[in-house]
N, C-alpha and C positions, 0 to 999 in steps of 0.2 A: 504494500500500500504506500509505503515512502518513498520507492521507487517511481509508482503512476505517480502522485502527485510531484517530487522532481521533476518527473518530464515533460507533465503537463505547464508546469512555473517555464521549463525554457520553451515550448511550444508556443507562451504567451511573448514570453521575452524576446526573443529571434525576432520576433518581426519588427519589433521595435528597433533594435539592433539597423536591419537592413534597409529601416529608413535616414538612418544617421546620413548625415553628411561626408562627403569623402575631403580630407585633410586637402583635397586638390581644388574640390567647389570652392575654397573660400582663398587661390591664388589671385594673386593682387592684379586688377586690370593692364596694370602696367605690365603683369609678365605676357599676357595673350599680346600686346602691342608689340612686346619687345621680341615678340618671335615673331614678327609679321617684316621683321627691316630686313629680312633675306641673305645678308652675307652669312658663310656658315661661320666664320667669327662671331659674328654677333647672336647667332644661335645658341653657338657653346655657351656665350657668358651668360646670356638669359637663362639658359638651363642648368648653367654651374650657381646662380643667384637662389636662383626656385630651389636647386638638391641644396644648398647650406639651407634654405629656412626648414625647408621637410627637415630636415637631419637635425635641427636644433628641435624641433617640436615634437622627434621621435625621441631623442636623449631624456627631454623633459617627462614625456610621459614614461620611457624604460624606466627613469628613478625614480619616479612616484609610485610606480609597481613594487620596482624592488623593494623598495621603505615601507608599503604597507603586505607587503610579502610573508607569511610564514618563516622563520629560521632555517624550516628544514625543505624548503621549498626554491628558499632564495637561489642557492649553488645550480639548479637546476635551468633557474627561468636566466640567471647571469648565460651558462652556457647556451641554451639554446640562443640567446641574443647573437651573442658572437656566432653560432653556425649560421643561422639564419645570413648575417649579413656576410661568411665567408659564402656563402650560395648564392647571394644576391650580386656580390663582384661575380663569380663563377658564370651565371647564367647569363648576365650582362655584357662581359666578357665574351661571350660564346654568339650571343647575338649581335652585336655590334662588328665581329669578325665573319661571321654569315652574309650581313649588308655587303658587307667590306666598304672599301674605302673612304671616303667623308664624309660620305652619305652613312655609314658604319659608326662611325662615333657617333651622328647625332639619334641612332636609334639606339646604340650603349647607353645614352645617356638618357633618350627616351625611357628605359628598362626604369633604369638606375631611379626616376622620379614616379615609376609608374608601381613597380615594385617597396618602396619607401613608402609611398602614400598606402599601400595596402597593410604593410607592417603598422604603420600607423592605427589603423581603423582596429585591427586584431587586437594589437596593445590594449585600447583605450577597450575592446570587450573584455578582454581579461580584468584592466582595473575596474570597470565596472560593477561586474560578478563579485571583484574582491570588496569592494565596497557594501555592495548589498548583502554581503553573507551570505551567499547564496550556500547553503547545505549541501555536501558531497561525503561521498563515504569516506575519505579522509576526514572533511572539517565538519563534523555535525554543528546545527545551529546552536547559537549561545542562549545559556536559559535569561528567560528574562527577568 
C-alpha cells in the first residue's frame, strides 16, 4: 500500500515537473541576437557567453543539492556529477567531430548548451524531491 501511494504522489508530480521551464526558455534576448550576426566567431562567443551562464547556474544548483544531500548519499551524487559531465565532453566531443569542420565546433558547442541545460532541469528535480521529502525506501518520511 506504500508502495501504490508512492507512485501514485510521482504520477501527480511528473507532470508538474514537465511543465517547468527549461534553464534555456529564460536565455537573454541578446543571446538569440547574438547568434543571428553570422561570422562563426561571433557564434563561438555567443555560445561560449550562454555555456559560462548555464555552467554557473548548474554549479549553483549541484551545491545546493549536495548541502541538503544525505551524508551517505552525498559521495555518490558528487561522483555521478563528474561522470555525467566526463560524458557530456565525450559525446560533445564525438559530435562536433561527426559535423566536422566549423561547422563541427558550432554543433560541439550546440551539444555542450543543449546537454547542460538538460542536467540543469534533472538537478533542480532531484532538489526538488529533496526538498519535499519525498519518502523512498531508503529515506522514510519524518514523523511529525
Amino acid at each position: 500500500m506504500r508502495r501504490l501511494r508512492f507512485v501514485t504522489f510521482l504520477l501527480v508530480l511528473l507532470p508538474l515537473g514537465a511543465e517547468a521551464k527549461s534553464p534555456r526558455d529564460s536565455e537573454k534576448p541578446t543571446y538569440a541576437a547574438c547568434m543571428q550576426r553570422g561570422s562563426h566567431a561571433e557564434v563561438m562567443d555567443c555560445m561560449g557567453a550562454e555555456y559560462r551562464r548555464l555552467k554557473k547556474l548548474l554549479d549553483s544548483i549541484s551545491d545546493q543539492l549536495t548541502a541538503i544531500s544525505e551524508s551517505d548519499t552525498r559521495p555518490a551524487l558528487v561522483a555521478a556529477q563528474h561522470q555525467w559531465a566526463a560524458y557530456r565532453e565525450a559525446e560533445c566531443s564525438y559530435e562536433g567531430l561527426e559535423a566536422g569542420g566549423t561547422f563541427g565546433d558550432e554543433i560541439g558547442g550546440d551539444c555542450q548548451l543543449r546537454m547542460t541545460a538538460q542536467r540543469i532541469q534533472d538537478l533542480h528535480h532531484f532538489l526538488d524531491l529533496e526538498r519535499a521529502q519525498i519518502p523512498t525506501p531508503r529515506k522514510p518520511r519524518a514523523p511529525k
